[in-house]
C-alpha positions in Angstrom: 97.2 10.1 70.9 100.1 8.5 68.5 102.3 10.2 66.5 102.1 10.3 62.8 105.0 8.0 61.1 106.3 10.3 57.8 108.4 7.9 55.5 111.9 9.8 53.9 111.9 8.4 50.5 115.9 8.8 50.6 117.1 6.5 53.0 114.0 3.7 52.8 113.7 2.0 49.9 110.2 2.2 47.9 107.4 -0.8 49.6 107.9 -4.0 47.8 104.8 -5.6 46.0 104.0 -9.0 47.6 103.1 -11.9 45.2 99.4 -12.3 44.5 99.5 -15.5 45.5 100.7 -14.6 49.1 98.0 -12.7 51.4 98.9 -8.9 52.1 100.9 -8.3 55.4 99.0 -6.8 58.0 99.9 -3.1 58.5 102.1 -1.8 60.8 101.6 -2.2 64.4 102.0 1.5 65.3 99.1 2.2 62.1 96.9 -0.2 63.7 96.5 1.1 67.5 93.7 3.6 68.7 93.6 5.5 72.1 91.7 4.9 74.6 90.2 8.1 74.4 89.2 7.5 70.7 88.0 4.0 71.2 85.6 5.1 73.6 84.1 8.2 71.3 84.5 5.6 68.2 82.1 3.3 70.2 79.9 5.9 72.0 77.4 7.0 68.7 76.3 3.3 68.1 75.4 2.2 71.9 71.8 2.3 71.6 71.0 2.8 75.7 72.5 6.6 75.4 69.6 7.3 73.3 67.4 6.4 76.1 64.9 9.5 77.7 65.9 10.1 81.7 63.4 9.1 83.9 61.6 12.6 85.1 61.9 13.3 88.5 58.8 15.5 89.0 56.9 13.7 87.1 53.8 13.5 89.6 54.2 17.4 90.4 54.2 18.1 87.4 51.0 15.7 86.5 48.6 17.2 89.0 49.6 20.5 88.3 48.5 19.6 84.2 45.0 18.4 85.6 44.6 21.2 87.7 45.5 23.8 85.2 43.5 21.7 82.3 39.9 21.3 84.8 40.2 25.1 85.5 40.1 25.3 81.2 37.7 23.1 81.1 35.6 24.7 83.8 35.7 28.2 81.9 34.8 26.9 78.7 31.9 24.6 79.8 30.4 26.7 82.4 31.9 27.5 85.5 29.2 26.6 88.0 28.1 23.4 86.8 31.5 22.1 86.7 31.7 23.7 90.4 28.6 21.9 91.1 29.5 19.2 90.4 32.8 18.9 91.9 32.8 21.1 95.3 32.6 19.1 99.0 29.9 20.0 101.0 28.4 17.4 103.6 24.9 17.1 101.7 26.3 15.6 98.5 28.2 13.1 100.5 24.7 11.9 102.4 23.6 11.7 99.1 26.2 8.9 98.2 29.0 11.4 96.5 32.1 10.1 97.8 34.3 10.8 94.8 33.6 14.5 96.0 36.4 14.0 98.7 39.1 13.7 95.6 37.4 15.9 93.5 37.1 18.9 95.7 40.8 18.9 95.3 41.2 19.9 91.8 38.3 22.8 91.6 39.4 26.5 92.4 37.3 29.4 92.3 39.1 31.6 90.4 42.6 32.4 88.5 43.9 33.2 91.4 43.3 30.6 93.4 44.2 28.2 91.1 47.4 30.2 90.0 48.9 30.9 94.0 48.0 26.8 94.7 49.7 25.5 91.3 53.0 27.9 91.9 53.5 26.7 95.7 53.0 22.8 94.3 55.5 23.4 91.6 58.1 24.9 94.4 57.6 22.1 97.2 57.5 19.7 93.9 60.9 20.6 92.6 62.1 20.2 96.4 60.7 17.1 98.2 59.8 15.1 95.0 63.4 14.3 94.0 64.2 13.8 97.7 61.8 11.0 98.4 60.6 10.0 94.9 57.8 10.3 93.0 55.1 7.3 94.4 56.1 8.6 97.9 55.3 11.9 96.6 52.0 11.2 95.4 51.1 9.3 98.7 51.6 12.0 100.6 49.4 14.4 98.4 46.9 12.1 98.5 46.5 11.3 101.9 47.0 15.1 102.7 44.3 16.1 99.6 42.0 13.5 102.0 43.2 14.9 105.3 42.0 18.5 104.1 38.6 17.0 103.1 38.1 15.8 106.5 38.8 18.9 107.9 36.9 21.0 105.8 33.8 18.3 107.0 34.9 18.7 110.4 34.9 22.6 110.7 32.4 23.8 108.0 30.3 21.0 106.9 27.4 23.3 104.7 30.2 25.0 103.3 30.9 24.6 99.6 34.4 23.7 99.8 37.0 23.6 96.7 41.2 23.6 96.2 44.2 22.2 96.1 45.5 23.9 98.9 44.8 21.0 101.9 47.2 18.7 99.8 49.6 21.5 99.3 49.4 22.1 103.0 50.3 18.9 103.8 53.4 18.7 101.3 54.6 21.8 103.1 54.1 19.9 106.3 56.2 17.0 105.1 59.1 19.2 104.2 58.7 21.0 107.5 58.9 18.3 109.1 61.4 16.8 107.6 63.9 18.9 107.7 63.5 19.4 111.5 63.8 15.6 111.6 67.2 16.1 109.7 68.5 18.8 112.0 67.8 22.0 109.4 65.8 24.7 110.0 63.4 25.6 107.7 63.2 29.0 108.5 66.7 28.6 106.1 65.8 28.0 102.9 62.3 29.6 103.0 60.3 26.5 103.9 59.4 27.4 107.3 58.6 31.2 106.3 56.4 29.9 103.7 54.5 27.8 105.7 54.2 30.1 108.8 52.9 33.2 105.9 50.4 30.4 104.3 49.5 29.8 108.5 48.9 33.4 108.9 46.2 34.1 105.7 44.2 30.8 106.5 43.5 32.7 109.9 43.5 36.3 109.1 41.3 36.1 105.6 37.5 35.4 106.1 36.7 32.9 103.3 39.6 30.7 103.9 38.9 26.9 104.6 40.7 26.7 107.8 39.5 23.0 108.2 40.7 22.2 104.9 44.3 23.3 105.2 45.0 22.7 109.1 43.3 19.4 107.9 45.6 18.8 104.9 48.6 20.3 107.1 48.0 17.4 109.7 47.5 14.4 107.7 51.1 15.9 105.7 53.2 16.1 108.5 52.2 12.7 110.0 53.2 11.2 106.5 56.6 13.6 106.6 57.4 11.8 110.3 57.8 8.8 109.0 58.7 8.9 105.5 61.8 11.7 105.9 62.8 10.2 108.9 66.2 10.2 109.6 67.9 7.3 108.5 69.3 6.2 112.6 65.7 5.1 113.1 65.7 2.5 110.8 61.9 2.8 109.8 61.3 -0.3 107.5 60.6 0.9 103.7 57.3 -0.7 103.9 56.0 1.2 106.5 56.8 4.6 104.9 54.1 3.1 102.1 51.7 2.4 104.2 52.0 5.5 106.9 50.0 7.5 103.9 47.7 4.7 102.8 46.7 4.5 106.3 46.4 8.2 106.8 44.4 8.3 104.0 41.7 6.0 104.7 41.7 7.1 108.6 40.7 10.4 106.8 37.8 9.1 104.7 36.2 7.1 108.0 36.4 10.6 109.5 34.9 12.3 106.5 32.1 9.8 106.4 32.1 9.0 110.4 
């Protein structure tokens, strides 16, 4: 930062008046210079790309876990077993021609509960693997693990009435599992593995449970988590990691409709 210039009216003589004719000097050199540091906060208000929002990282965790939370509203407000009925997989709607029941079946829960325990682990494993591998990646691999978990569910109990997020959230946990094996951490670390090991235990130990549904979702997740968090030495070609889930996916539906 200069240094302020004080004038000693003593030993200087008062500033001359120029003529009006001539144009006034320009001031003095040491009046005229800025710092750097001021130049750059002089400059900063009026750039108009600071005023631009920052792209949301979570933005597809965050999504689902809006529709999920706003269908379990609606469901309570217009009648809880229509909407069910309406939404729930079960092998008899899909001989009836109900495919859209394999994506559906993924946003109905039966009960706070279950909506409230599936909605908390997608908002942990969001905030960790969605930033990691960004967000369409993200939403691949929920998808093709919401899919693997409806193929499972057909698989293992196909009369049942099957509903929840928790085959997709299955297979995100799967991803990151896998993952960070692939990356030479152990989950067991940061409370990955221990999650996913618990989650292991209560699909087998509570009756009720769709076991098909999340070993289902599990599967199809960690096949996507192979590929897509593999370590950068194997060189796996960006378009592959795309299509891994994509094809995952639709391998699931043939199976659900096989």
């Amino acid at each position: 930062m200069p240094k302020k210039h004080r004038t000693n009216p003593v030993n200087f003589p008062p500033p001359q008046v120029p003529p009006q004719s001539s144009p006034p000097p320009p001031p003095p050199r040491a009046l005229t210079r800025k710092p750097l540091i001021g130049k750059s906060a002089a400059s900063k208000p009026i750039q108009r790309n600071d005023y631009r929002p920052r792209n949301n990282p979570f933005v597809v965790s965050n999504a689902i876990i809006a529709i999920n939370l706003g269908l379990f509203v609606w469901s309570q407000i217009s009648g809880v077993n229509r909407f069910e009925n309406n939404m729930f997989l079960s092998r008899i709607f899909l001989d009836n021609g109900e495919w859209y029941r394999l994506v559906s079946a993924g946003f109905v829960h039966f009960g706070l509960m279950h909506v409230a325990m599936n909605m908390f682990l997608l908002f942990q494993l969001g905030r960790m693997l969605e930033p990691a591998i960004g967000s369409t990646k993200f939403a691949l691999i929920y998808t093709a693990s919401l899919l693997g978990g409806s193929a499972g569910a057909l698989l293992l109990s196909p009369t049942a009435f099957t509903g929840g997020a928790s085959g997709a959230v299955f297979g995100i946990m799967a991803a990151g599992v896998v993952g960070m094996r692939q990356q030479g951490a152990n989950p067991f670390k940061s409370g990955l593995g221990m999650t996913f090991a618990i989650n292991i235990v209560l699909t087998l130990a509570i009756p009720g449970i769709s076991i098909g549904g999340h070993f289902g979702g599990a599967l199809a997740g960690a096949i996507c988590g192979f590929v897509i968090l593999a370590p950068a030495r194997l060189k796996i070609p960006e378009f592959v990691q795309y299509a891994t889930p994509i094809f995952v996916g639709v391998a699931a539906v043939f199976i659900s409709l096989g």
